[in-house]
C-alpha positions in Angstrom: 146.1 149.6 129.7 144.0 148.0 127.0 140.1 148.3 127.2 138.3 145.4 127.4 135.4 146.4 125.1 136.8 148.1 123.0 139.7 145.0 122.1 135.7 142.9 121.7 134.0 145.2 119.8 137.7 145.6 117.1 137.8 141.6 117.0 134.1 141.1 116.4 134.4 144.1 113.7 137.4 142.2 111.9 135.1 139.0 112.0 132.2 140.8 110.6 133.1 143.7 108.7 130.9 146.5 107.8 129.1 146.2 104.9 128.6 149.3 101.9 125.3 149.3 99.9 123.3 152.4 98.4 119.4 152.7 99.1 117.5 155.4 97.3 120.9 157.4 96.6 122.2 157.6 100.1 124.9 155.1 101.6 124.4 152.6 103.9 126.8 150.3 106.4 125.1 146.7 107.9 126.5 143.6 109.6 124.7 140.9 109.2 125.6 137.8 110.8 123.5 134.4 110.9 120.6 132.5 109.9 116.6 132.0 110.9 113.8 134.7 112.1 115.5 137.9 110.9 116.2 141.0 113.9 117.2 144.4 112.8 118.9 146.5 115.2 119.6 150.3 114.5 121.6 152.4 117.1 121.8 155.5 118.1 123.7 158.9 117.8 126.7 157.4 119.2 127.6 154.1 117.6 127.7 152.4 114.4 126.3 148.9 113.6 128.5 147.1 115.4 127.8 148.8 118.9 125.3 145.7 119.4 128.6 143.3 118.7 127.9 141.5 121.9 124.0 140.7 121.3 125.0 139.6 117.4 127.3 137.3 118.6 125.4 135.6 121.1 121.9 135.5 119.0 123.4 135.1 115.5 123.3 130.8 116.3 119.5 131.3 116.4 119.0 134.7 114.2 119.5 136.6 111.3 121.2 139.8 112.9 121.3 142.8 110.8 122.8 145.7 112.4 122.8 149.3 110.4 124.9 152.3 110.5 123.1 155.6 109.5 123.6 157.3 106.0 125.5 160.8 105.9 122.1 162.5 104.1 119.0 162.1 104.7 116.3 162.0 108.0 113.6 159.9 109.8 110.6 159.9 107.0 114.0 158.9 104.1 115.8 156.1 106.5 112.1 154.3 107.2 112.0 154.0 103.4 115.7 153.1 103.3 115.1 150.3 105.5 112.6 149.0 103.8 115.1 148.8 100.8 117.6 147.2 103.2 114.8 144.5 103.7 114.0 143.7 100.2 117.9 143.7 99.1 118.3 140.8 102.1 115.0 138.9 100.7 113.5 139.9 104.3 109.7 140.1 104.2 109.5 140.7 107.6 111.9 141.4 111.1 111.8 141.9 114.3 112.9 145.6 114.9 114.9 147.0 117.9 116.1 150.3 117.7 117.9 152.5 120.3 117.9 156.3 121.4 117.3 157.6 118.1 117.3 154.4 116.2 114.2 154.5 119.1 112.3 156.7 117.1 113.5 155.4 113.5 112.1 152.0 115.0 108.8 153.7 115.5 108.4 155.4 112.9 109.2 152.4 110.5 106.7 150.1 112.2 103.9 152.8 111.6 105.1 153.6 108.2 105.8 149.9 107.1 103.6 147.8 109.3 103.5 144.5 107.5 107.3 144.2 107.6 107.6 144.3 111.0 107.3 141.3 113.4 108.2 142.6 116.2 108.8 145.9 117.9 111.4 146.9 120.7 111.2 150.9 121.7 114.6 151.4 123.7 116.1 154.2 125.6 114.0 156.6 123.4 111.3 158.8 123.2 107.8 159.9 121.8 108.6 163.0 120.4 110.6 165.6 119.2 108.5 168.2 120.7 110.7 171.2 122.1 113.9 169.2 121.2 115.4 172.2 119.7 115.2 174.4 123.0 118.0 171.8 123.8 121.9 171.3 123.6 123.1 170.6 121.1 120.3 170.6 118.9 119.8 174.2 119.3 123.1 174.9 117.6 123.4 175.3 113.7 124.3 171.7 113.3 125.6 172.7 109.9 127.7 175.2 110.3 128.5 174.8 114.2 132.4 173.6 114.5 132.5 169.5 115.1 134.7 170.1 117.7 132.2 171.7 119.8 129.8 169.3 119.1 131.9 166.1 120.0 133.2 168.6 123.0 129.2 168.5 123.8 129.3 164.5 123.9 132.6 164.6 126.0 131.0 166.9 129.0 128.1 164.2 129.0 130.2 160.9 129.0 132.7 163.1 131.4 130.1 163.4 133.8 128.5 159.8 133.4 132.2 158.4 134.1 132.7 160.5 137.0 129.6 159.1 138.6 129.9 154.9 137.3 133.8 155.0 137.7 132.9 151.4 137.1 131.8 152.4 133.5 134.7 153.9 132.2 135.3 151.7 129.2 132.5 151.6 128.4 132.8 155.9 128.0 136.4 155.5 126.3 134.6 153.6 124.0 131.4 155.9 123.0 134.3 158.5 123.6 136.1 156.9 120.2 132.7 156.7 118.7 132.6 160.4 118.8 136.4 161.4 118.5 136.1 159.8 114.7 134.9 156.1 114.0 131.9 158.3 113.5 133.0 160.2 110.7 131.8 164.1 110.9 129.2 163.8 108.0 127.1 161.0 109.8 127.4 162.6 113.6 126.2 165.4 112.3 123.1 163.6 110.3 122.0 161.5 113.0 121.7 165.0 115.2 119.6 166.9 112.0 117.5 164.2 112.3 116.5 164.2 115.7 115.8 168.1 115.4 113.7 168.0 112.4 111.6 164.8 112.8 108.3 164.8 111.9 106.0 163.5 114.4 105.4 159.6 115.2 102.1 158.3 113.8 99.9 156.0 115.3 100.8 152.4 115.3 98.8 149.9 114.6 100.6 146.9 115.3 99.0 144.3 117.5 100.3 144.7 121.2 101.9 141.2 121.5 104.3 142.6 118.8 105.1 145.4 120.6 107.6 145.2 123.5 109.7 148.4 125.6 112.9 149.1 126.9 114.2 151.4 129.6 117.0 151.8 132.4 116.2 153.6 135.7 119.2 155.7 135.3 119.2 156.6 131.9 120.6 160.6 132.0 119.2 160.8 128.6 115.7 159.8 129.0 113.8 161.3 132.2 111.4 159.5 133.9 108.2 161.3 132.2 109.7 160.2 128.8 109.7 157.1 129.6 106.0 156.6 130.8 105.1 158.7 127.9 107.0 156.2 125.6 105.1 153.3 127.2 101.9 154.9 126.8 102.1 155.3 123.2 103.5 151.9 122.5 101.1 150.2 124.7 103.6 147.4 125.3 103.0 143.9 125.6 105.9 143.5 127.9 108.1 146.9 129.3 110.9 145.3 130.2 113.3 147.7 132.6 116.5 148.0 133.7 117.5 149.2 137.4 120.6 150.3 136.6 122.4 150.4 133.0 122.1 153.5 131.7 121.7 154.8 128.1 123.9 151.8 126.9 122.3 149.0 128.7 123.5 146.6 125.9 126.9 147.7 126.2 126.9 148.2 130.3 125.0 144.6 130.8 125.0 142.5 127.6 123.9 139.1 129.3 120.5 141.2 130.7 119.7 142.8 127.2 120.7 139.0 125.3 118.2 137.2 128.1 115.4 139.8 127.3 115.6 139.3 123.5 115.9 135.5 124.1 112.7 135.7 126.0 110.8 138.3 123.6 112.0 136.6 120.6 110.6 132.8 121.6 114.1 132.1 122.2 115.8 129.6 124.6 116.8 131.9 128.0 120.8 131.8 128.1 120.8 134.6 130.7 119.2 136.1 133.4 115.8 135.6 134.4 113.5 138.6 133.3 110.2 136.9 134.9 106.7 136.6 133.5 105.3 140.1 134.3 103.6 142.9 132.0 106.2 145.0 133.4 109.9 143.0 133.8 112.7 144.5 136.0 116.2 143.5 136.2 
């Protein structure tokens, strides 16, 4: 039986096809897909540019969607600079920046690092700090010299689990699943763990909070609850937008939701769902 997403995700890919270009001797992949106000969108350990296919393709009438894929060297303090590359190379003085997981704390970082470049800020399904992260699977493992097959075993027990309990969700899983099992190719999967476990800590921001906007799902297994209060306490968000249900994927597991919320953040005309007018907006 053929999966859904997965057929979406290959069709969009063919369409748009990932981009090569070197920044500050490392290797970088982007989509980029449409014109206006520029929005950057950087994933996180398990997907490549193109895991935000279905938000590119309903925004790209009204934006200019870049999406990246991480470098195979490299960590957080070398991709902020990297993106800034990325921006000058696409004549982007500034963008609005959403990044997810770990592209959570990239996105961070960055808009401390490089404040005048950023428009707009969108924290998702991340967190605050790295503090005791290597206390924890797998980042307590050698991640150099630990076999890859134990580490994508690692991601397998996890999505195992998650399908068992959203049976609903199981494309969604065979598709992170393939994400893992090699469209991710060993060098990178390994990178985008490294630089999780040796982060340096998130400086202060100083954007203004109108610029600054969160995202969380109630049932993100990734994320606990006291993350996620901690990750809106250091943003200080304009608007936390949550999700009741949706996961660590919520742009994958409810695509309409996650377009609506950007529509609304970004000045956009609402295509979707109706997030409300609230500080805090649940959906």
């Amino acid at each position: 039986m053929s999966n859904p997403l997965i057929a979406a995700r290959d069709a969009f890919a063919a369409q748009f096809p990932e981009r090569r270009l070197v920044l500050n001797g490392r290797t970088w992949g982007y989509v980029e897909a449409g014109q206006g106000p520029a929005l950057v969108l950087i994933p996180g350990t398990l997907g490549r540019g193109d895991v935000f296919w279905q938000q590119i393709a309903a925004l790209s009438d009204r934006l200019r969607v870049v999406a990246v894929t991480y470098p195979e060297t490299g960590g957080i303090e070398d991709w902020a600079d990297d993106l800034a590359a990325l921006m000058g190379h696409l004549g982007l003085q500034g963008a609005a920046l959403l990044g997810s997981s770990l592209g959570g704390y990239l996105a961070q970082y960055f808009a401390a690092a490089h404040p005048t470049r950023v428009d707009r800020l969108f924290a998702a399904n991340t967190l605050h700090s790295v503090a005791g992260i290597t206390d924890k699977m797998p980042y307590a493992l050698d991640l150099d010299a630990a076999p890859i097959a134990d580490l994508r075993a690692g991601f397998g027990q996890g999505l195992g689990q998650w399908a068992k309990a959203h049976p609903d969700q199981a494309d969604l899983v065979e598709l992170l699943m393939g994400e893992v099992d090699g469209r991710i190719p060993e060098a990178e999967l390994r990178m985008r763990l490294k630089a999780l476990k040796t982060a340096p800590g998130l400086p202060d921001l100083a954007l203004p909070q109108d610029r600054m906007f969160t995202i969380e799902a109630d049932d993100d297994p990734l994320i606990p609850p006291e993350m996620r209060a901690a990750v809106r306490a250091r943003v200080q968000p304009d608007v936390a937008y949550r999700f009741t249900w949706g996961g660590h994927f919520p742009y994958i597991a409810r695509p309409e939701a996650y377009t609506a919320l950007l529509e609304q953040a970004m000045g956009l005309t609402v295509t979707g769902p109706d997030w409300g007018g609230e500080t805090e907006r649940v959906l």
